[in-house]
C-alpha positions, 0 to 999 in steps of 0.5 A: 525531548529528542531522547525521550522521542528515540526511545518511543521509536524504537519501542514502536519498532520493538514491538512488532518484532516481539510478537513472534514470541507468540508462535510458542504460546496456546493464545497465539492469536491473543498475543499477536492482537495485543502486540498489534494494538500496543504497536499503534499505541506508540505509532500514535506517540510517534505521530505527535513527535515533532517534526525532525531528527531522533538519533538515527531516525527522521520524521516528517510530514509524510512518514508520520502520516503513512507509519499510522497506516501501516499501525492500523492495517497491521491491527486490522489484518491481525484481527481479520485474520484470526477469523479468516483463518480458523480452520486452520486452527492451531496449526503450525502454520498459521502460528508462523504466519501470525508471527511474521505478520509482526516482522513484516510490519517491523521492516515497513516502520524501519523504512519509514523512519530510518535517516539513511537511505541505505539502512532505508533499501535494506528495510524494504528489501526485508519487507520482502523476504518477511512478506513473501513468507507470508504468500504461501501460507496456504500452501497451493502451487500457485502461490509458491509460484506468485511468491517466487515471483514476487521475490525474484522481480523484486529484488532484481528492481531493488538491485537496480535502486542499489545503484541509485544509492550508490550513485548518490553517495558518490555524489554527495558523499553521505546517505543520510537522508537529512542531509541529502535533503538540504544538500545541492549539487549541479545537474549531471550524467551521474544524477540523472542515471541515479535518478532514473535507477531510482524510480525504475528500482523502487517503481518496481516495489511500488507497482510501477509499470513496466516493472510490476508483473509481480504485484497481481500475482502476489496480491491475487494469491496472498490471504486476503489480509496480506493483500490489503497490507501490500496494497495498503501500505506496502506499496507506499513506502516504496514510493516514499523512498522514490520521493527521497531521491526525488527531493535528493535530485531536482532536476527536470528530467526526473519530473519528466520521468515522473510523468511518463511512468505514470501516464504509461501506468494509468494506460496499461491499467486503463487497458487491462482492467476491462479483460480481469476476471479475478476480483483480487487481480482487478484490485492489484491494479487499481492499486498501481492507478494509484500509487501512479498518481501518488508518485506524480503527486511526489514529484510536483510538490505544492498541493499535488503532494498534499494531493498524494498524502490524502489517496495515501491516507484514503487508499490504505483504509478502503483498498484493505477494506476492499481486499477484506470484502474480497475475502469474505465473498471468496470465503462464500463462493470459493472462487476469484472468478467475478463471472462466476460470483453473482447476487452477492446482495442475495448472499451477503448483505453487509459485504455487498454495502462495504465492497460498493463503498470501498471500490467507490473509494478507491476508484476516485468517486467523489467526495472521498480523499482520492478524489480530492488528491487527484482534483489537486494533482491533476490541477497541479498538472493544468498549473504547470502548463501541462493540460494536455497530460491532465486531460489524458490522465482525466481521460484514463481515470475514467475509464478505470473507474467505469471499468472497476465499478461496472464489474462489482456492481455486476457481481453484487446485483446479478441474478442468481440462485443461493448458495450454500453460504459459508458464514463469515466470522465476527472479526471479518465483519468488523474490521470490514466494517471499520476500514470502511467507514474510516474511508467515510469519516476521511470523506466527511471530514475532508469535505468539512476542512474545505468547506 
């Protein structure tokens, strides 16, 4: 079984790596589909393993969960994509930009399922040399500054989490992430730095404040399917990999740390989020709000982290549905400027009903997951003797959700005369359509389990 196991591993990770043959064919976009459904094929095969180790591979009950987000926001941004960008038609371009697609995707299953932690930093340092790729493909000096960008804060912070892991071999004398796990070791200087490098390191990839100036930038200017794969699951895995170190070190200090990250995060968002004017940039940060409280979910373990699991499971279908709604409403006005994006209703119908739901979504409306994850954080917090951080944090979440909220229901319902409507394709309708009722069936279904 373990062997049969490693072998649907590596197809799941082969797959998407093979999708780059489709640059040399004439149905490009046919392929780079195909492959994207077999890569959630065996994603899902992956998902019914059992628990454990599989030659150089680990599953557990968080990895599996985020691998099938990553499958399915691959699929759906393939397919989003081929309409979005069918001007271009042929061109060369697009022909590497749907086959890059594929090696991103590659290096976020290698970081998932990679038992060391070291092969782990290589695999998300490749997200972002496969990702950035992926920022320019319009081709506008904007977006060659916000890839830039991008790479440079990145891999400055993942420097810093290169320290983390050095530190921790040095401590513990291996890297893989099974023994690191169940191994134990007495409270030090060297753990602490090692902790601290860590969450500051991978905090940068996953959004984290202070180190996060990259990720409006990059997912203001990404094609809007390549912003709801960084928002969707990019970001996550960087988390995951802050939840390694986290369980590697128990300490105090590094829960302490947990909580003052996301407590400045929730503060600069709550702060922030008022004065945006570009749509994507609003949605960019509402991703750090919550990928602040899937972290402190990591770090409190119990039912906060069950907590965690359900915004990973909930953001990653409605933020992509969100940034796809953004595309489609960018696609008719030409603009990211929400003062000027008006009477959305009036011009898209369809797009106004799935921008409303999703931003409910991700913003902790309830009876969606990430309302439910944060009722359990934030519990988990009062649990802990810490209800003052907890109404502090109930406090900013508000203010996020009536700052988000406010801004679409104005652009959506704001009068305005027409347009001249550029009309969206069929593959952007319906995988809006599908990310965002999945959020719904999630909601649903969530419900009925406590109930």
């Amino acid at each position: 079984m373990m062997i049969g196991g490693t072998y649907v591993i590596i197809i799941m990770l082969a797959i998407p790596v093979l999708s780059g043959i489709s640059f040399f064919f004439r149905y490009f976009r046919e392929i780079s589909i195909a492959m994207a459904l077999a890569t959630l094929l065996f994603t899902t095969l992956v998902f019914t393993l059992n628990s454990g180790t599989y030659s150089y591979f680990y599953l557990n009950e968080i990895n599996r969960y985020i691998l099938i987000c990553v499958s399915s926001i691959y699929v759906f941004s393939v397919i989003y994509g081929t309409g979005y960008h069918k001007k271009m038609g042929e061109s060369r371009h697009l022909r590497v930009h749907m086959s890059m697609m594929g090696m991103f995707t590659f290096t976020m299953l290698f970081s998932l399922v990679i038992n060391n932690l070291g092969l782990m930093w290589i695999g998300i340092e490749g997200t972002t040399a496969s990702s950035a790729i992926l920022i320019i493909i319009e081709g506008e000096p904007a977006d060659m500054e916000a890839a830039w960008r991008y790479i440079i804060i990145v891999s400055a912070g993942l420097a810093i989490a290169l320290i983390s892991i050095i530190l921790i071999y040095r401590v513990f004398g291996t890297l893989e992430i099974t023994t690191l796990l169940v191994s134990s070791s007495q409270p030090s200087q060297i753990l602490v730095l090692a902790a601290l490098f860590g969450i500051i390191g991978f905090g940068t990839k996953g959004g984290i404040f202070p180190m996060h100036s990259w990720l409006p930038d990059a997912h203001g200017r990404a094609p809007s399917e390549i912003s709801a794969m960084f928002s969707a699951v990019l970001l996550p895995i960087a988390i995951y990999a802050i939840y390694i170190i986290i369980k590697t070190i128990n300490i105090t200090a590094i829960y302490e740390a947990t909580i003052f990250f996301t407590v400045i995060s929730l503060l600069f968002v709550a702060i922030v989020m008022a004065s945006q004017r570009d749509i994507k940039r609003m949605f960019a940060y509402s991703t750090m709000e919550n990928m602040a409280l899937i972290l402190l979910g990591f770090a409190l373990g119990g039912i906060a982290l069950f907590g965690s699991i359900l915004i990973i499971m909930t953001h990653a279908f409605a933020k992509a549905g969100a940034f796809y709604s953004s595309g489609n409403i960018l696609e008719t006005y030409h603009t990211r400027d929400m003062p000027n994006i008006q009477n959305v209703w009036g011009e898209q119908k369809f797009t106004s009903y799935t921008l409303i739901i999703s931003t409910l979504a991700v913003s902790g409306a309830p009876p969606f997951g990430i309302f439910l994850g944060e009722f359990f954080i934030l519990s988990s917090l009062y649990s802990h003797g810490l209800g003052s951080i907890m109404a502090i944090l109930v406090i900013l979440l508000g203010i996020i959700f009536l700052s988000v909220n406010y801004k679409v229901l104005k652009m959506v319902f704001s009068v305005a005369p027409p347009t001249s409507s550029a009309r969206i394709s069929t593959q952007q309708v319906l995988v809006t359509g599908a990310t965002v009722a999945i959020s719904c069936i999630f909601a649903f279904l969530f419900m009925v389990g406590l109930l």
